[in-house]
TIBAKOL-839167 format. One record per residue (C-alpha): y, z, x. Coordinates in pm, 1 decimal, padded with zeros to 6 digits. Example, Ala and Ser with C-alpha at 12.3 -4.5 7.8 and 13.67 -1.06 7.14 Angstrom:
2
@north=-00450.0&up=00780.0&east=01230.0
@north=-00106.0&up=00714.0&east=01367.0
END
This chain:
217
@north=-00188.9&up=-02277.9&east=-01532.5
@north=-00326.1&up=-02359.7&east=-01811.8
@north=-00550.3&up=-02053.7&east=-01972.1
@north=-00759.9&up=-02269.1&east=-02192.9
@north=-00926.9&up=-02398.7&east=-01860.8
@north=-01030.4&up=-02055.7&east=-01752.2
@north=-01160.0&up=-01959.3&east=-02116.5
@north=-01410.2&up=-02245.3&east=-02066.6
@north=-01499.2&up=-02221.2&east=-01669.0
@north=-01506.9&up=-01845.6&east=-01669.0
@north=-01844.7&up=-01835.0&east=-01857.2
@north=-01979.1&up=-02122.0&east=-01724.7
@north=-01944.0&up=-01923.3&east=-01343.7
@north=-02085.0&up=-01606.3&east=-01508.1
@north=-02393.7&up=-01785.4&east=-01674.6
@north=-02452.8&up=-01906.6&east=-01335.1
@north=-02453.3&up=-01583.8&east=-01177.8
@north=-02570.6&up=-01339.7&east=-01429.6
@north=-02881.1&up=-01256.0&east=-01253.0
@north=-02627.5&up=-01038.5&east=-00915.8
@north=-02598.2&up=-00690.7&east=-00901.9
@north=-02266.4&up=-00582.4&east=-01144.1
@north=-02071.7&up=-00331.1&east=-00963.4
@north=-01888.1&up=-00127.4&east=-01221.7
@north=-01623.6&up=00094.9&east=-01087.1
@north=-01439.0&up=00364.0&east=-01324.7
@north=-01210.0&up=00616.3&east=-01137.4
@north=-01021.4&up=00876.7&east=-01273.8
@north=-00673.7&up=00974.6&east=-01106.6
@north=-00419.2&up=01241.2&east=-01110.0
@north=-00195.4&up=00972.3&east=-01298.2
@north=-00403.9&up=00720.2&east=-01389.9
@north=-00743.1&up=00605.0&east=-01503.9
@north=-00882.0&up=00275.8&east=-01395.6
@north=-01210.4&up=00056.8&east=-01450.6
@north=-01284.8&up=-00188.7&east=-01209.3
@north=-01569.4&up=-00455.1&east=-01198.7
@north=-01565.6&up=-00678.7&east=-00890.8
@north=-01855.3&up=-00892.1&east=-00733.3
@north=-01927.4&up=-01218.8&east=-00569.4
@north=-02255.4&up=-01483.1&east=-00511.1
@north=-02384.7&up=-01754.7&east=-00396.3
@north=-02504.6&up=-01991.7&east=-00648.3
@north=-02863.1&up=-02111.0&east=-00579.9
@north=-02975.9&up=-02481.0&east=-00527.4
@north=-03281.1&up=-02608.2&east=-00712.3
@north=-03480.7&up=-02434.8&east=-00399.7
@north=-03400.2&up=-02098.9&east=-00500.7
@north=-03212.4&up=-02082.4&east=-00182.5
@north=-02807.3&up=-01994.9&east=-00139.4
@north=-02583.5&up=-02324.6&east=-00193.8
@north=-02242.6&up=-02401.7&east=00019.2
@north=-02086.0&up=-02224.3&east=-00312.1
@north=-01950.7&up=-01909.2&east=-00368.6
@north=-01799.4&up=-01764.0&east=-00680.8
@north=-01617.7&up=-01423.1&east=-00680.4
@north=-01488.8&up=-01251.7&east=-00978.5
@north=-01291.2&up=-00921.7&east=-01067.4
@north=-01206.9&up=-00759.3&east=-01413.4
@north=-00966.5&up=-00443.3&east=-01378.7
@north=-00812.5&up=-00243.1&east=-01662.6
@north=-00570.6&up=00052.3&east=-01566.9
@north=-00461.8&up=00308.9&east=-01803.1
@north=-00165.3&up=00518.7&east=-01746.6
@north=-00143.6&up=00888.8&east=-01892.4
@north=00225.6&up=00850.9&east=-02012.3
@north=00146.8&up=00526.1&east=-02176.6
@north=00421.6&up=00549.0&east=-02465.9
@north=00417.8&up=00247.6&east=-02750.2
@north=00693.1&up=00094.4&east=-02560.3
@north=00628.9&up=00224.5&east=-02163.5
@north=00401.3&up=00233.9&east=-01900.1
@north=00195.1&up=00010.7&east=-02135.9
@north=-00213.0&up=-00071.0&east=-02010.5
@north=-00203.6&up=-00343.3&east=-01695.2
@north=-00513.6&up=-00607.4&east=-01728.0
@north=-00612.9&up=-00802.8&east=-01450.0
@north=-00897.1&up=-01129.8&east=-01434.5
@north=-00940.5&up=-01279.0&east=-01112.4
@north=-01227.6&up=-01605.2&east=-01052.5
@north=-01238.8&up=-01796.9&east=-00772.9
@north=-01496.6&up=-02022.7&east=-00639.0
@north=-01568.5&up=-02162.3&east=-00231.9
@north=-01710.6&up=-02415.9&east=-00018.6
@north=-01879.9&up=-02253.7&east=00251.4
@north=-02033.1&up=-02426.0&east=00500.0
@north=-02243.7&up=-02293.2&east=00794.9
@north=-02016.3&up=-02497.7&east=01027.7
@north=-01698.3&up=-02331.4&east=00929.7
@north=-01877.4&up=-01986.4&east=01026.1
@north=-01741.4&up=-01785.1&east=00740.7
@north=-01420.2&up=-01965.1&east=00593.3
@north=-01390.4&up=-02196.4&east=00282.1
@north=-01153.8&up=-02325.2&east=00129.8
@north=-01079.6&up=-02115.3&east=-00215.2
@north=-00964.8&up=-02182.7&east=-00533.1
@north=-00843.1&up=-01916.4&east=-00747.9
@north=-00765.6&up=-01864.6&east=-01116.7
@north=-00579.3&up=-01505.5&east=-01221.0
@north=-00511.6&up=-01415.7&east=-01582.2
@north=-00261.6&up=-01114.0&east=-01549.5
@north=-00015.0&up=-00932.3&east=-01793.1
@north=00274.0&up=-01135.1&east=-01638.3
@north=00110.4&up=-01473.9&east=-01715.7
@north=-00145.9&up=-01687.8&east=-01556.6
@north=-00191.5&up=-01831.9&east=-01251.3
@north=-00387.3&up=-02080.0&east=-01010.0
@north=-00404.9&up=-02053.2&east=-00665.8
@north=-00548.0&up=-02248.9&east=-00318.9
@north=-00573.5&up=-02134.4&east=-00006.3
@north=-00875.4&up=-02020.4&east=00262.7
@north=-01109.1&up=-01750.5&east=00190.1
@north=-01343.3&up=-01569.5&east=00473.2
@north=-01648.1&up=-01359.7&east=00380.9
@north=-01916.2&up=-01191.8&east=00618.6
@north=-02184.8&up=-00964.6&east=00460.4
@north=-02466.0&up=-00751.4&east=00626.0
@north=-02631.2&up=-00481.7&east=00563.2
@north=-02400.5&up=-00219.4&east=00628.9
@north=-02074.1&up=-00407.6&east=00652.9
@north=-01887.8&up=-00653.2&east=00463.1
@north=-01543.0&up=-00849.5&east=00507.4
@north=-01410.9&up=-01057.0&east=00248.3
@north=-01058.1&up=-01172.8&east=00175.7
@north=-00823.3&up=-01473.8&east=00153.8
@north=-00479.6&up=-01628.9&east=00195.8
@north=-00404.0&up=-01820.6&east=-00078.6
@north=-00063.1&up=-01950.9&east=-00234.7
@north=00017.0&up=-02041.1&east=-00588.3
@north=00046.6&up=-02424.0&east=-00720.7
@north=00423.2&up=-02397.9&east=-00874.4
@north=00748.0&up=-02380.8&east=-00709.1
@north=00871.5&up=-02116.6&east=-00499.6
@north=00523.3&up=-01916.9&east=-00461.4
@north=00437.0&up=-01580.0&east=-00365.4
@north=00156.0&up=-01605.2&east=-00058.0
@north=-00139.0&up=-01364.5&east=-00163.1
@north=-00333.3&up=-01152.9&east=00088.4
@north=-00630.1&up=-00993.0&east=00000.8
@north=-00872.1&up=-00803.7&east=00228.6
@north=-01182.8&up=-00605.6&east=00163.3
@north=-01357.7&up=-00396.5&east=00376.3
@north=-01653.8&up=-00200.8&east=00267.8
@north=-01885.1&up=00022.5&east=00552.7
@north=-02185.9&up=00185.5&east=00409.5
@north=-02427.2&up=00295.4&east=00765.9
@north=-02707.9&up=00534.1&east=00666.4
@north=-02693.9&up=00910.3&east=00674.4
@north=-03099.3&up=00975.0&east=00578.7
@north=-03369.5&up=00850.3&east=00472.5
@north=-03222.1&up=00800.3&east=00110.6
@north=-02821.4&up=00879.5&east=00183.3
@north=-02571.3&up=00616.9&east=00310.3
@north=-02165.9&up=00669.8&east=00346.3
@north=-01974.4&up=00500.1&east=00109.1
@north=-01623.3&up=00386.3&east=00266.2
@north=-01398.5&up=00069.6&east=00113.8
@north=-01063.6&up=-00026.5&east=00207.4
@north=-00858.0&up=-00269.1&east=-00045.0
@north=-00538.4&up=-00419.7&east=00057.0
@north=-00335.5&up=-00672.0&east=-00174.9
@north=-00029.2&up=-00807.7&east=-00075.4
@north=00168.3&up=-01033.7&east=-00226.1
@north=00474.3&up=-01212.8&east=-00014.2
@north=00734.8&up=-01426.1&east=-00221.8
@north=00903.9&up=-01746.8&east=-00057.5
@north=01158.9&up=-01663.7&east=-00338.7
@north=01464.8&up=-01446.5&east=-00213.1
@north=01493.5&up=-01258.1&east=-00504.5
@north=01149.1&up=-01216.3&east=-00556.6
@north=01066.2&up=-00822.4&east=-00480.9
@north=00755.5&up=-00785.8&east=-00171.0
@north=00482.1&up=-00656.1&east=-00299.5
@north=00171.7&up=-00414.9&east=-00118.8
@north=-00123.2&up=-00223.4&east=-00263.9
@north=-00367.5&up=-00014.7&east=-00107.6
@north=-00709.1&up=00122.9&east=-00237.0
@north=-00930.0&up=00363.5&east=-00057.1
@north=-01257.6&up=00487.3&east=-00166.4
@north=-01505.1&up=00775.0&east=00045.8
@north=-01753.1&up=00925.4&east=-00058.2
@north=-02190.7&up=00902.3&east=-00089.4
@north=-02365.8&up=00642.5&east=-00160.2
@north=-02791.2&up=00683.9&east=-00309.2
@north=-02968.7&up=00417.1&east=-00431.6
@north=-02781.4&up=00216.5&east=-00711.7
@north=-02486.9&up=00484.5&east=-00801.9
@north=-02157.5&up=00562.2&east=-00557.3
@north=-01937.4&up=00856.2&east=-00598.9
@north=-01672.0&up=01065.4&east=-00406.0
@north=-01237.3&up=01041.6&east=-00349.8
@north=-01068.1&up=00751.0&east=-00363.2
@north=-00671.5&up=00669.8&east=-00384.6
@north=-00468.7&up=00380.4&east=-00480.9
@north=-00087.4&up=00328.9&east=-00343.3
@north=00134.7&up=00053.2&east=-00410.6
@north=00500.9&up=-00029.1&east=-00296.5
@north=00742.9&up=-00307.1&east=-00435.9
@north=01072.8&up=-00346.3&east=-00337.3
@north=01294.1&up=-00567.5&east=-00095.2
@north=01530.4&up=-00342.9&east=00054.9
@north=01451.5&up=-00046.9&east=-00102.7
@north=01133.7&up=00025.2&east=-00239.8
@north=00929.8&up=00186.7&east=-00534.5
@north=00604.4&up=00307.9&east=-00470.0
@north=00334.8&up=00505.9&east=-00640.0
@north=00018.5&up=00674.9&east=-00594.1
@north=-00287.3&up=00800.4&east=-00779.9
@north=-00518.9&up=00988.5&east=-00591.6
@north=-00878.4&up=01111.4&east=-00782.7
@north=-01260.7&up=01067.9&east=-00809.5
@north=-01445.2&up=00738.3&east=-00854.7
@north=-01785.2&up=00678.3&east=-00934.3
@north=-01966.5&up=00356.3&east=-00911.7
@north=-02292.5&up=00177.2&east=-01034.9
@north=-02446.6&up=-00151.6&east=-00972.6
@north=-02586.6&up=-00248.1&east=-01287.8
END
């Protein structure tokens, strides 16, 4: 893909959304810091009123403690993607999305799903990159936030990202995130961990357990 188009749509999408609630995410682990900024919106018809499209976007930085000039070196991460959802298809779209990562860039189709209320919301998609050989992406959300008094709510989010190549030698790849804590009014706070394994056969994995606190701007 080429990343001249997403220098040019990316803040075109924003403009159009600038007016949503920014969650801003920074969490500090026992081996890593990370800071995480993920939303998505409808964009409004000339009514004011929610349009079949949706736009999602996530910036992520993650820091690692060793970080040497030559190892464990700061991993970036810009995702954008943008859906057609239409009443009939009660909660999938088809997606479209556009990654800029450290290993290169990358576009992607596939179909999305998204259900929001007030205490609940699912969102993830199945999408597969345009190229030979892809990897087929899986990404779930799940966030539960029910009340615990008048001004109190639970704060509990579940991430999973998994990647699955249709290359042999390609290495599986599976990432959880977990987040509990409190939630008042705009701010968010309490444990959260983040695991990952990549392997075939035999696997790697890694963990970074902490606190996160979270605003929405």
């Amino acid at each position: 893909m080429n990343p001249k188009f997403l220098y040019i749509i990316v803040p075109l999408l924003w403009a159009s959304v600038v007016q949503a609630q920014i969650p801003v995410e920074v969490f500090g682990g026992d081996k890593k810091a990370s800071f995480d900024v993920m939303f998505f919106k409808f964009f409004k018809n000339k009514e004011g009123q929610n349009s079949h499209f949706l736009f999602f976007t996530r910036e992520r930085a993650v820091v690692d403690y060793k970080q040497t000039a030559t190892s464990n070196l700061p991993q970036f991460g810009f995702t954008e993607a943008l859906s057609y959802n239409h009443p009939a298809f009660k909660g999938f779209a088809p997606v479209l999305v556009g990654q800029v990562l450290n290993r290169g860039t990358f576009a992607k189709t596939g179909i999305q799903y998204a259900h929001v209320s007030k205490t609940l919301t699912v969102f993830g998609w199945s999408v597969v990159a345009l190229e030979s050989k892809p990897d087929l992406d899986l990404f779930l959300l799940l966030r539960y936030t029910p009340t615990l008094g008048k001004k109190w709510f639970l704060f509990s989010q579940i991430e999973l990202i998994n990647a699955f190549p249709t290359n042999k030698t390609t290495h599986f790849s599976f990432t959880q995130r977990l987040r509990l804590g409190l939630k008042k009014a705009d701010w968010q706070f309490g444990l959260g961990g983040d695991f990952s394994a990549v392997g075939r056969k035999n696997y790697a994995s890694t963990q970074n357990t902490g606190l996160f606190i979270r605003h929405e701007f």
